[in-house]
C-alpha positions in Angstrom: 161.6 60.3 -2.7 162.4 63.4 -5.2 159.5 65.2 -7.0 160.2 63.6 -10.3 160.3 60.1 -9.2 156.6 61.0 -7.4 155.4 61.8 -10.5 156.8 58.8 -12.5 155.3 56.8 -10.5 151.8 58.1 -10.3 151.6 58.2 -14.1 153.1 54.7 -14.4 150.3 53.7 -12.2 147.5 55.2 -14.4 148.7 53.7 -17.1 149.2 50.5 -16.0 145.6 50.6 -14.9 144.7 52.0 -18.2 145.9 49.2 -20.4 144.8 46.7 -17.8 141.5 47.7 -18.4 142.0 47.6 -22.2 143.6 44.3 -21.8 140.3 42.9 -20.3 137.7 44.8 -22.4 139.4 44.8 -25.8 137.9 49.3 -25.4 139.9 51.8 -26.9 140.8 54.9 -25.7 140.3 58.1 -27.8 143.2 61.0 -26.7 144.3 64.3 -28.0 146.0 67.7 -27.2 145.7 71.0 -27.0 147.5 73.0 -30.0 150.3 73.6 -28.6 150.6 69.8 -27.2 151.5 71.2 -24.2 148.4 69.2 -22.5 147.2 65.9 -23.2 143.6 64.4 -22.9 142.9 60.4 -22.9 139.0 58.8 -22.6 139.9 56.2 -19.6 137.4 54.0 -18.1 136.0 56.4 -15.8 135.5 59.4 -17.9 138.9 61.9 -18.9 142.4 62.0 -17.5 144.0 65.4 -18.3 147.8 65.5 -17.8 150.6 67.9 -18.6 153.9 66.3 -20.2 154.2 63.6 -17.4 151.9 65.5 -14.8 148.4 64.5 -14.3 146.2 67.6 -14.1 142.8 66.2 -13.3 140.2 63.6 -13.3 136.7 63.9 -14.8 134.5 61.0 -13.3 131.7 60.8 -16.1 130.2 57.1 -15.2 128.4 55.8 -12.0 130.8 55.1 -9.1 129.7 54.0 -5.8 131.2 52.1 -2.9 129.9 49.1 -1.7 126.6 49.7 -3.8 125.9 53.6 -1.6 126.5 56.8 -2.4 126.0 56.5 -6.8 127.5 59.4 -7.9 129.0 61.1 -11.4 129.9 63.9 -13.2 132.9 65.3 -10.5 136.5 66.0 -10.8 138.4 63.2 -8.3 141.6 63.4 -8.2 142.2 67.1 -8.6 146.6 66.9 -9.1 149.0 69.7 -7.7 151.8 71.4 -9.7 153.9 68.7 -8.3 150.9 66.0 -8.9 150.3 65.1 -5.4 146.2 64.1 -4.8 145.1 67.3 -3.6 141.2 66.2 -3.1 139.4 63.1 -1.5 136.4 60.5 -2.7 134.2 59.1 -0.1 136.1 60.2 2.7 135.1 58.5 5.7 133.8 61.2 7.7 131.0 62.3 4.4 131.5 59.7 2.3 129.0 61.9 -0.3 132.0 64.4 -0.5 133.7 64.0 -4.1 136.8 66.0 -5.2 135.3 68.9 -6.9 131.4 68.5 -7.5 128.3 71.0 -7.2 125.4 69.0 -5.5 121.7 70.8 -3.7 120.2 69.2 -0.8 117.3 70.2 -2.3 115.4 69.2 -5.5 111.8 70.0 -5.7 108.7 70.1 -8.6 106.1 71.9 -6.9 106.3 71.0 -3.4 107.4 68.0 -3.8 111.1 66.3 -2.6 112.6 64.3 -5.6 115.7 63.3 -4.5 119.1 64.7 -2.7 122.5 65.1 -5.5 124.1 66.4 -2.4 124.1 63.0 -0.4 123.8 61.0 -3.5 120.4 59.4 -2.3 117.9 58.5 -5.0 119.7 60.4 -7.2 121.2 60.1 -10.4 123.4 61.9 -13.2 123.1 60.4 -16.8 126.3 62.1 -18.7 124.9 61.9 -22.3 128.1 63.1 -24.3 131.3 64.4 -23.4 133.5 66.1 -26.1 137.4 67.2 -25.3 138.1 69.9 -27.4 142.2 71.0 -27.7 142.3 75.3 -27.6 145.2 77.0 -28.2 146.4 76.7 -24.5 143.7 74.5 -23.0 141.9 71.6 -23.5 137.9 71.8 -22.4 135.8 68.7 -21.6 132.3 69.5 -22.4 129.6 67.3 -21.0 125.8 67.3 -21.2 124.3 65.8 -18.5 120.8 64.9 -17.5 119.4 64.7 -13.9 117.0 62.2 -12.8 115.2 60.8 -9.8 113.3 57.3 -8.8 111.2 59.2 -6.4 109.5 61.1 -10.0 108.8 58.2 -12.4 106.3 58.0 -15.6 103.9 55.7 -16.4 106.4 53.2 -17.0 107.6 53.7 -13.7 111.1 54.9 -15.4 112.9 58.1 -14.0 111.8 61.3 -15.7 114.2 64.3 -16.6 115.0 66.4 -14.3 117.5 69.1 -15.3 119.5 69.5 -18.4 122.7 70.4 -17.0 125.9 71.7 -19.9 129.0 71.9 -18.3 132.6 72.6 -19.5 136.0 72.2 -17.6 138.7 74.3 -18.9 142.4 72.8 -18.2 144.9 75.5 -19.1 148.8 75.3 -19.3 150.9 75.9 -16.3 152.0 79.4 -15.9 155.1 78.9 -13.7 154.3 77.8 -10.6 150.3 78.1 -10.7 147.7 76.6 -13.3 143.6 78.1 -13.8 141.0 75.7 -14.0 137.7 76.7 -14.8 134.2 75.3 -14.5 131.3 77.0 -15.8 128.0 74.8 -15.1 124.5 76.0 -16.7 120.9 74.4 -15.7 117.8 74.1 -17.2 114.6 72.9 -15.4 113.2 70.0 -17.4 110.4 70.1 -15.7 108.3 73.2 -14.7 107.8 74.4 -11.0 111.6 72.9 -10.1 113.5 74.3 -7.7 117.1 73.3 -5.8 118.2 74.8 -2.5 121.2 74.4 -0.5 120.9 72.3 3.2 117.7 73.1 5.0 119.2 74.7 7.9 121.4 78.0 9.4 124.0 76.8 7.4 122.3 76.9 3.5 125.6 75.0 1.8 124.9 73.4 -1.2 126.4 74.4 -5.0 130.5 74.3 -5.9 131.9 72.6 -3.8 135.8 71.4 -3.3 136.4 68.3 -1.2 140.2 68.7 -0.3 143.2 66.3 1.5 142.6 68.7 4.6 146.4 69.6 5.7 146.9 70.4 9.9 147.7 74.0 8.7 144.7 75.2 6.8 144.3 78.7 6.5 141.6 80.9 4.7 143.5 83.9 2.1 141.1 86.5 1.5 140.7 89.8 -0.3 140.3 91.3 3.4 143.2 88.8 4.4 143.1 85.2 6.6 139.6 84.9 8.3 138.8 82.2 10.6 136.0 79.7 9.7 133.2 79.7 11.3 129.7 77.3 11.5 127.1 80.2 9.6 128.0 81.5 6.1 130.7 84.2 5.7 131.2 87.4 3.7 134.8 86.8 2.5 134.7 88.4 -0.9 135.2 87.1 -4.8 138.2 84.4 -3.7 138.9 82.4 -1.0 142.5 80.8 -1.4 142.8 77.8 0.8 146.7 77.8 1.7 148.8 74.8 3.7 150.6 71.7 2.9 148.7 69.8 0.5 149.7 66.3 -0.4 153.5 65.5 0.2 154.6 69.3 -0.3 156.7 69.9 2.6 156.3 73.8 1.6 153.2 75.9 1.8 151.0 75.7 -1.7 147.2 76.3 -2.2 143.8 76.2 -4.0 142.0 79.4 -4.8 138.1 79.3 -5.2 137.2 82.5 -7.5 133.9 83.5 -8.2 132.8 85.2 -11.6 130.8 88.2 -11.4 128.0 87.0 -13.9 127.3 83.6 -11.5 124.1 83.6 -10.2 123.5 84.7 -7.1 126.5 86.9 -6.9 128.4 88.4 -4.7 127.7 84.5 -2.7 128.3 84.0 0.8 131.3 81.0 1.9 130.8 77.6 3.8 134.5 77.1 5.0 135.9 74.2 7.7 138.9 74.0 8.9 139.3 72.3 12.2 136.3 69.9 11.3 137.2 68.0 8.2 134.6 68.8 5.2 134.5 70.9 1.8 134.8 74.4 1.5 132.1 76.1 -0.7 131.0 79.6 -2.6 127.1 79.0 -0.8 124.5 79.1 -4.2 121.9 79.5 -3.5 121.3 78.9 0.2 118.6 77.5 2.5 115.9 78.8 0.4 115.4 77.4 -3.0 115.2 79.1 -6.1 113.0 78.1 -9.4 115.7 76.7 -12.1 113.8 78.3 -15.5 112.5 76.3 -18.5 113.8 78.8 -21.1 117.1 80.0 -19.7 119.8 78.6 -18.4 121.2 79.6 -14.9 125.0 79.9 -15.3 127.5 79.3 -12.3 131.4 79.7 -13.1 134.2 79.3 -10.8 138.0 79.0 -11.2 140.1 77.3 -9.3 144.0 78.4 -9.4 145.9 75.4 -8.3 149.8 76.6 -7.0 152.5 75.7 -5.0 154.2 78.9 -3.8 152.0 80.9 -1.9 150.0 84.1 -3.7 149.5 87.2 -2.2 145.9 89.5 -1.7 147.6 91.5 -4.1 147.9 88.7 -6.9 144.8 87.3 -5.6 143.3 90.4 -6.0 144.6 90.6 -9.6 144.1 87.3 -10.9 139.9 88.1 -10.0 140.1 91.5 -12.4 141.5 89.1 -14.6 139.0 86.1 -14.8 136.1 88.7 -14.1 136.6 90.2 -17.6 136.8 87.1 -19.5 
């Protein structure tokens, strides 16, 4: 089946699924563009699908999705599309059914000393995405959401959740250029409550933060500024980018997704959680095993960009594309 057929198909399926569930609810769907209408946005029923001409882009998963009633989860990016729109991530895969596309998630959530809930395995756990705005830039189109984090293990005295965090997000979808596209997520948190504190997994390993749950292809390799490195079970030192390079999807040619980090996240220069013979996400580690006190005042900033392309980059461009996003 050729490349363009793939794609007709895929977007025929999305909208057939879109108007069934106008069909049934009588809800209509809000959509715009950037201003050069190169990309298009449309409010779906489980948050915004971004799409280029007749390429989806990406997902943005702003309500409540579980499976079977486990595993509650929102405000993620599932399906993340390749230049070709092949599915390029997973949702509750059945090895770690709390992996989801692209999501940032702690093991550990704490006022004072005490545990109030896990975002990371999606257990007693919620995300409440109070608004969420597209707006179309000259190139781009950003979906900005304010989201609240709460927890049935810290109630009032109405036994209802209290606020967490006040997490602001924005997810920046820009044009293609040629065969690679940037994607950027900068996330910002503010502790709703005082003495809070999130940490990554209690243990040698410290993962937790931005995280990208991919289609794992039999040929992974790990790109980095000091060239491929081979996972291993600990953190690793493997620079400002990781580019994860193989055959994603139905690409029969070797394509990838780079993970940059930007010099003013938190916690920077951060150690990397990668896996490739075991299937699981691959993650810039913030802020580790030992949890760090979210302030009241300020928010803590994280950004990332993923560069989504399908011929392989270089260290060199790699390299260049970093200088590039770190001075923006």
């Amino acid at each position: 089946m050729g490349e363009k057929m793939s794609r007709l198909i895929v977007t025929a399926c999305l909208l057939i699924g879109m108007l069934s569930f106008v069909a049934k609810t009588g809800w209509t769907q809000q959509q715009g563009q950037s201003l050069d209408r190169s990309l298009n946005w449309l409010e779906n029923a489980e948050g915004v699908l971004v799409s280029e001409k007749q390429t989806p882009v990406l997902q943005y998963q702003a309500n409540p999705k579980s499976r079977k009633g486990s595993h509650r989860r929102a405000n993620y990016v599932h399906p993340l599309y390749g230049m070709n729109g092949q599915v390029l991530t997973q949702d509750f895969p059945s090895d770690h059914l709390h992996h989801r596309g692209v999501f940032w998630a702690w093991h550990q959530l704490y006022v004072h000393e005490t545990a109030v809930g896990d975002g990371w395995m999606a257990d007693s756990f919620d995300w409440d995405v109070r608004s969420t705005a597209m707006v179309g830039k000259a190139e781009s189109i950003q979906i900005k959401n304010e989201v609240i984090w709460s927890s049935s293990k810290l109630t009032n005295s109405d036994a209802q959740p209290m606020p967490l965090v006040k997490e602001l997000n924005v997810i920046e979808v820009h044009r293609a250029a040629g065969e690679l596209r940037n994607i950027d997520f900068e996330i910002k948190l503010l502790a709703l409550q005082p003495k809070l504190s999130i940490g990554g997994s209690d243990d040698a390993k410290g993962y937790g933060g931005f995280s990208v749950r991919v289609k794992q292809p039999p040929d992974l390799k790990f790109l980095t500024s000091r060239g491929f490195v081979k996972a291993t079970k600990l953190p690793m030192v493997c620079g400002d980018w990781v580019d994860l390079v193989g055959q994603f999807g139905d690409s029969e040619t070797t394509c990838g997704i780079a993970i940059l980090v930007h010099p003013e996240t938190a916690g920077y220069p951060q150690n990397w959680i990668l896996r490739d013979k075991v299937k699981s996400m691959q993650n810039p580690v913030y802020p580790g095993r030992s949890p760090v006190e979210l302030s009241t005042k300020d928010f803590t900033s994280l950004r990332y960009r993923l560069i989504v392309h399908k011929k392989q980059l270089t260290e060199t461009e790699l390299d260049r594309a970093h200088r590039k996003y770190a001075s923006e």
